[in-house]
Wavefront OBJ file of the C-alpha trace (Angstrom):
o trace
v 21.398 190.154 166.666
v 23.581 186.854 167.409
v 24.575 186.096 170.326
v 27.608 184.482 170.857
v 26.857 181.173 171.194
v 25.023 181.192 168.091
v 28.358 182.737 166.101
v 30.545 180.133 167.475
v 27.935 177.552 166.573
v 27.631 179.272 162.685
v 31.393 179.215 162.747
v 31.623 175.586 163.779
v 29.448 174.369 161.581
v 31.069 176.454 158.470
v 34.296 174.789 159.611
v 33.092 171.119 159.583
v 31.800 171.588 155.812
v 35.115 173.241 154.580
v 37.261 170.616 156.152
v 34.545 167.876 154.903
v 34.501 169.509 151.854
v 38.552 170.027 151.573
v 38.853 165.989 152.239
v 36.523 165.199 149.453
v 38.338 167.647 147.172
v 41.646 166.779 148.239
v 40.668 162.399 147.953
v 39.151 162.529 144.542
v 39.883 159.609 141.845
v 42.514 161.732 139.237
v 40.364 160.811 136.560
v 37.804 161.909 137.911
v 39.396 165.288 138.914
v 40.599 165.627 135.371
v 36.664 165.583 133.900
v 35.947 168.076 136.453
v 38.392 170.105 135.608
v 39.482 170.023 139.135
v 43.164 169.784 140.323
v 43.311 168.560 143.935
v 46.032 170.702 145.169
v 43.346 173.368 145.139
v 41.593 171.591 147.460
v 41.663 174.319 149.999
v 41.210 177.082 147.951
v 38.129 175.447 146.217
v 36.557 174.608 149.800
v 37.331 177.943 150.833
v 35.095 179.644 148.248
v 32.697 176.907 148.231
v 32.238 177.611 152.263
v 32.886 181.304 152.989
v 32.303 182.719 149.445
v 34.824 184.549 147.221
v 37.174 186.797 148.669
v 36.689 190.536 147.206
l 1 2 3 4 5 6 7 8 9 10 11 12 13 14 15 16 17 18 19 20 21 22 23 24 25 26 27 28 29 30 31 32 33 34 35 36 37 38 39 40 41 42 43 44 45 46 47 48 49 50 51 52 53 54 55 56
């Protein structure tokens, strides 16, 4: 079983890559975005998923 530290670390860590990810998202060219099919607004949402998996 975690300990605590080690869930606080997990979380931490699953933070930094959704807000690194969010950024990246969030800062892409719009052409770019456009081939991807990606609108940057959903920056969060997109991250979100990407991080923590789909909510059910």
């Amino acid at each position: 079983m975690l300990n605590v530290y080690e869930m606080l670390k997990t979380a931490a860590a699953n933070y930094a890559l959704y807000r690194q990810t969010r950024d990246e998202i969030a800062n892409l060219p719009a052409d770019i975005a456009l081939d991807l099919g990606i609108f940057p607004g959903d920056a969060e949402k997109i991250a979100r998923e990407a991080v923590y998996g789909k909510a059910a």
